[in-house]
N, C-alpha and C positions, 0 to 999 in steps of 0.2 A: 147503590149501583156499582160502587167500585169493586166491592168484592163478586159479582157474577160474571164466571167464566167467559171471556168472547172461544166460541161456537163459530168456526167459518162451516158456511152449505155452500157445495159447486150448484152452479146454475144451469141453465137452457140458455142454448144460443138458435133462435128465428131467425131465419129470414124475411117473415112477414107478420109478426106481431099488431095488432089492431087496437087502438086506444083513442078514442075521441074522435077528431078527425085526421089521425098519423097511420098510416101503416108502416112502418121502419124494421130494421134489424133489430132484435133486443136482446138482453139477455136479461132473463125471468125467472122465477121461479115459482111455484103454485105457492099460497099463502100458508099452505098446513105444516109445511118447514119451519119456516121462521114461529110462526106461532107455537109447535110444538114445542121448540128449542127454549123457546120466552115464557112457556106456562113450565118448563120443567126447571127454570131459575136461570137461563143463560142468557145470556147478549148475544145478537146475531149478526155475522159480515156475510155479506154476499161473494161469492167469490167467481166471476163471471171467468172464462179462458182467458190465459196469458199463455205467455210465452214459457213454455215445459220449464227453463232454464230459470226463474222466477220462483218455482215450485217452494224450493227450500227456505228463501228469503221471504215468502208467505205463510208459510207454517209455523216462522219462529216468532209472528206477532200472535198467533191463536195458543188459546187455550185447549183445545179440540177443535175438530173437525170432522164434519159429515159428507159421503158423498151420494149425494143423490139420486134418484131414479130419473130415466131415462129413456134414450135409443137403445138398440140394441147394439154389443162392443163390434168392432169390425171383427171379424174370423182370422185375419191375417197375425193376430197379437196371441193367438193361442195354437198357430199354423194349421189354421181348416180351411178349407175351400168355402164360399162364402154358401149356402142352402138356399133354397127357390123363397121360405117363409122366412129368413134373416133379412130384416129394415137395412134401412140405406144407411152407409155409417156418416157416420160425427165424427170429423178425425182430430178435430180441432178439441171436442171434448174429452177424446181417448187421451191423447196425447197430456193434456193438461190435469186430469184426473190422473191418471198412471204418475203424472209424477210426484203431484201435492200426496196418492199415497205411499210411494217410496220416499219423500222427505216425509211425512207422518211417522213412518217404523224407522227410520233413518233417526230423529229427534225424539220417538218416545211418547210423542203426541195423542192423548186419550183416540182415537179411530171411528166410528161408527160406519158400515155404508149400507145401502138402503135400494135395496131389487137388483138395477143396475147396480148401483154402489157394492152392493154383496157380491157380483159377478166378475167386477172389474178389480176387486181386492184378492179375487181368487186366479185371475189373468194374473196380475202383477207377481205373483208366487209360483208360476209356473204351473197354474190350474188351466181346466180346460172348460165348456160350455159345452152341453145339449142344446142345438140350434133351435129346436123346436118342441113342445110338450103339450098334451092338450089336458083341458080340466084345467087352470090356473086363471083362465081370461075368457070364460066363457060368452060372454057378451063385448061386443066393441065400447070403450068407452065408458065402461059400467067395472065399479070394483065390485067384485063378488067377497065371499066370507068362507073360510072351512078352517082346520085346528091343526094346530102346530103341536106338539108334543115334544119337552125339552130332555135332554139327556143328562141323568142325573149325574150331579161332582164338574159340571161346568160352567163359567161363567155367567151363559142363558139360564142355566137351571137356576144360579143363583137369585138372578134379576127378576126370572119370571119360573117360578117353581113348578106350576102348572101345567095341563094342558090349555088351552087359551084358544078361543078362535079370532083369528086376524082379519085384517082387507087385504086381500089378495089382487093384483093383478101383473101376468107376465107370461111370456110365452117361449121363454129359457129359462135352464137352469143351471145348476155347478153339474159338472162332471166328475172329471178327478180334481181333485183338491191337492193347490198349491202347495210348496210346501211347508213344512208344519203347520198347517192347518186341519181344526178337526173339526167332525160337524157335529152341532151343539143339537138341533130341535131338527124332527123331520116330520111331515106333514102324510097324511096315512095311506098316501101309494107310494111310501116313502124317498119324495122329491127331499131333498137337503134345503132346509128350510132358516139355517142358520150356522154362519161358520164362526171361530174364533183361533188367535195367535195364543198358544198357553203359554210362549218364554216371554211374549208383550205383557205391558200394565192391563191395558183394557184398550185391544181391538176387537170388536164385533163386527157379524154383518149379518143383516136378515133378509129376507128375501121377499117377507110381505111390506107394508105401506104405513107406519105405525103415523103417521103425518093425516092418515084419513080414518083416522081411529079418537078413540078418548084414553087411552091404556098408556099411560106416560113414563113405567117403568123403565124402558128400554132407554128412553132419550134422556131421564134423569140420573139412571148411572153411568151414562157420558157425563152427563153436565158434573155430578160427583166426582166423577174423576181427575174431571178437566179442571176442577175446583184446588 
């Protein structure tokens, strides 16, 4: 056990979380995180909102870090007016996410993020968001499936060589890409399907759900790295 990487995943923060006979605030996370992370050799911390200023001082106990899917990022972090189909924001989430991943490239810390997490890593660098896309989340509730296609000589190609079809669900995407970031895999009405830092060790970000999948490549060459 000593030698598997600790894996910090940001969480959901509820206001109305439902368990037995509690309804409370919670912070949660779906099971396919933490289990993914622990079937590809790592240890898992939950990392619920702190206070932004905390960020740094949380990073330097993980081995890696993942940031998770989610809401949608507020518009104001990428300066867009908010669109009629962008969700209510999480500011408590933006705020705490933005910072764990500016201390993540700050420290050097293996990166992974994950829909949200791939959106909010491309805010953080000065990217931008398409509010709205359709084809990605077909159904409410319901993860759909289609193929990602990676671009060869990068990191993704490395991990996942192939074309590959994902669990998809989201209804944004990356727009202009922060900076130095380049997009690894696009998906065939060519949505940007995955971004990476080529001057980092190993930041990624995908834009499907590999937590509701069985395809453990992606989370393992975190956990390798963070190793």
């Amino acid at each position: 056990m000593a030698g598997r990487p600790l894996i910090g995943i940001s969480t959901y923060l509820e206001a109305g979380a439902r368990w037995g006979v509690w309804e409370l605030e919670a912070a949660l996370l779906p099971v396919g995180y933490p289990r993914l992370v622990q079937r590809a050799g790592g240890l898992v911390a939950m990392l619920p909102p702190d206070a932004p200023e905390h960020a740094a001082a949380t990073v330097a106990r993980l081995d890696g870090l993942v940031i998770a899917g989610g809401p949608d990022v507020e518009p104001v972090h990428y300066g867009a007016e908010r669109e009629p189909r962008t969700g209510p924001p999480a500011r408590e989430r933006d705020a705490w996410e933005l910072a764990l991943i500016d201390a993540a490239l700050a420290a050097g810390v293996p990166l992974l993020g994950i829909c949200r997490g791939m959106q909010l890593l491309n805010v953080a660098l000065g990217g931008t968001l398409v509010q709205h896309i359709d084809g990605h989340a077909e159904v409410v509730g319901v993860f759909g499936r289609h193929t990602v296609k990676p671009v060869p000589g990068t990191l993704y190609a490395d991990v996942v060589p192939e074309e590959t079809s994902v669990p998809t669900y989201h209804h944004q995407a990356v727009d202009r890409l922060g900076t130095g970031l380049m997009a690894s895999a696009h998906a065939a009405d060519g949505t940007v399907e995955a971004v990476e830092l080529p001057t980092a060790d190993w930041v990624l970000g995908v834009q499907w759900h590999p937590e509701m999948g069985e395809d453990l490549r992606v989370v393992r060459g975190l956990v390798t790295a963070a190793s």
